[in-house]
N, C-alpha and C positions, 0 to 999 in steps of 0.2 A: 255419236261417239261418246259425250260427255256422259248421255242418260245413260249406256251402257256401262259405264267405268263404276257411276252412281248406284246403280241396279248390283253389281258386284259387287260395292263397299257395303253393300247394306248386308248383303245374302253371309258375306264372309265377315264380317261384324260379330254376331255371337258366336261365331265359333271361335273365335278369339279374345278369350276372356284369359285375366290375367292369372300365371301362373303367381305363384310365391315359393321362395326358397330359401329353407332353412342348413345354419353351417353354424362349428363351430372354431371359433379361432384358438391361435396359440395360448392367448391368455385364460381359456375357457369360458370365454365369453358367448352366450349365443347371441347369433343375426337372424336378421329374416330381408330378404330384398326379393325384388319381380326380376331379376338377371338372375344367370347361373353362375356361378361361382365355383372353382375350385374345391369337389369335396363337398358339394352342396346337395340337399335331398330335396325331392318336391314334397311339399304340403299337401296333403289331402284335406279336406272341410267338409264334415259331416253340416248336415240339415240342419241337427241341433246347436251345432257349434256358433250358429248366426243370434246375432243379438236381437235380443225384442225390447224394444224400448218403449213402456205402456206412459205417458203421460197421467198427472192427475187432472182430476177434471177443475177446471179455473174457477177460481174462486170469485163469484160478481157482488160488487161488492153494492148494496142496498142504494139504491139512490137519493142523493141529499135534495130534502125540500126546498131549500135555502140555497139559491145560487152564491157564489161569490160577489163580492163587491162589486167588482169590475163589470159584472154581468148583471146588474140587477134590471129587470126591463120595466120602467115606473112607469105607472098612470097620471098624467097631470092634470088637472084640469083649475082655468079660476072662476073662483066660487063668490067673489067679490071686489067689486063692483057688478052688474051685469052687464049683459052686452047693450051699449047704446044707452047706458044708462047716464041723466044728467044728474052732476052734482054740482051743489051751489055753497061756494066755499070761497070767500073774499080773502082767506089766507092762500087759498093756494093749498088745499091739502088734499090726498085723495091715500086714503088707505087698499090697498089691497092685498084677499088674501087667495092661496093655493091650499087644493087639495093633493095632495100625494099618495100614491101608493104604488109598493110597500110604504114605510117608514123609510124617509131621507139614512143612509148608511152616515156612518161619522166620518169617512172618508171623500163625502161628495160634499158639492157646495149646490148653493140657488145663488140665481144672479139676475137682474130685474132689466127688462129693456126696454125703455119709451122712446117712441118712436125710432126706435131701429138703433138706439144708441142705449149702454149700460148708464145704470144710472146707481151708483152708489157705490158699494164693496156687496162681494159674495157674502151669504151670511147659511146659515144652518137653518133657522126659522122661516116659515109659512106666509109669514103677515111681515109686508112691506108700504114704507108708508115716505109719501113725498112729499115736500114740500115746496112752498114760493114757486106753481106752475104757472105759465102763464093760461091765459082762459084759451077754449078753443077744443079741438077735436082731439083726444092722443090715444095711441095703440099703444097694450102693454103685452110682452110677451115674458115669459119667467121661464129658465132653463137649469136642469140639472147637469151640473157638469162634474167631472172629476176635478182632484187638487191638479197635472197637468193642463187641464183646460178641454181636457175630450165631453164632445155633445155627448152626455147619454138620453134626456128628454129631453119634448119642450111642451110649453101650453100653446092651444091653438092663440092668433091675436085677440085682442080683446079692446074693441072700442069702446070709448067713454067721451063724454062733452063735459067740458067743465063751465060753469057761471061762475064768473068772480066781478064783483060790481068793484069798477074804479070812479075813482072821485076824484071830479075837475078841480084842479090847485088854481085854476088861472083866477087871480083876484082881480 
């Protein structure tokens, strides 16, 4: 019963296309409405009479080399100390430097991590340098981050051994 009701709505569907009906009132105003009206004519619509609405074709606009800040997707890599390499440093100092690329944006920072903990202030510069470590094994890893705090890089870890000769005080 339903498919059959179905099968009807579809077959008597275009043939029930909307009239429209034009009238004009007291005030000499003209209407147009899909009801009859008092006094009202039907509208005939020529072929021509239908709008053609051509778009222009869109305009693409050249693609920028240069991603935005927020997106830049860096290379890092550290280029010193090497891996596993020992230094022998009774102060306690171990410099190291990052490679980048692109070019650090002035809106991101670097931020230095030894052994899984920050170690300093964020700073804009490559080359970090630590002091008074104790001797021993430490991983350094260096991250580019935004001024929120969002990871955009990181450098893989980077193992290093430090020598630092201590001198017996016991008199």
């Amino acid at each position: 019963m339903r498919l059959s009701l179905l099968i009807l709505a579809l077959l008597i569907s275009p043939l029930n296309h909307a009239t429209v009906y034009k009238w004009v009132d007291e005030d000499g105003k003209v209407h147009f409405s899909d009801e009859p009206v008092k006094n009202a004519e039907v509208v005939e619509f020529n072929k021509n009479t239908e709008n053609q609405v051509k778009l222009p074709q869109p305009y693409i606009k050249a693609e920028s080399t240069q991603l935005p800040a927020d997106r830049l997707n860096y290379k890092m890599r550290i280029t010193s100390p090497s891996e596993e390499e020992t230094i022998r440093s009774n102060e306690g100092e171990i410099s190291i430097a990052v490679q980048l690329e692109p070019k650090l944006a002035s809106s991101h920072l670097l931020v230095l991590f030894m052994d899984g903990k920050q170690y300093g202030d964020a700073q804009q510069r490559g080359l970090f340098r630590v002091t008074n470590i104790d001797r021993g094994e430490h991983s350094f890893i260096i991250k580019a981050l935004t001024q929120d705090g969002k990871l955009l890089a990181s450098t893989p870890p980077r193992k290093v051994f430090l020598h630092r000769t201590i001198q017996n005080r016991a008199r």
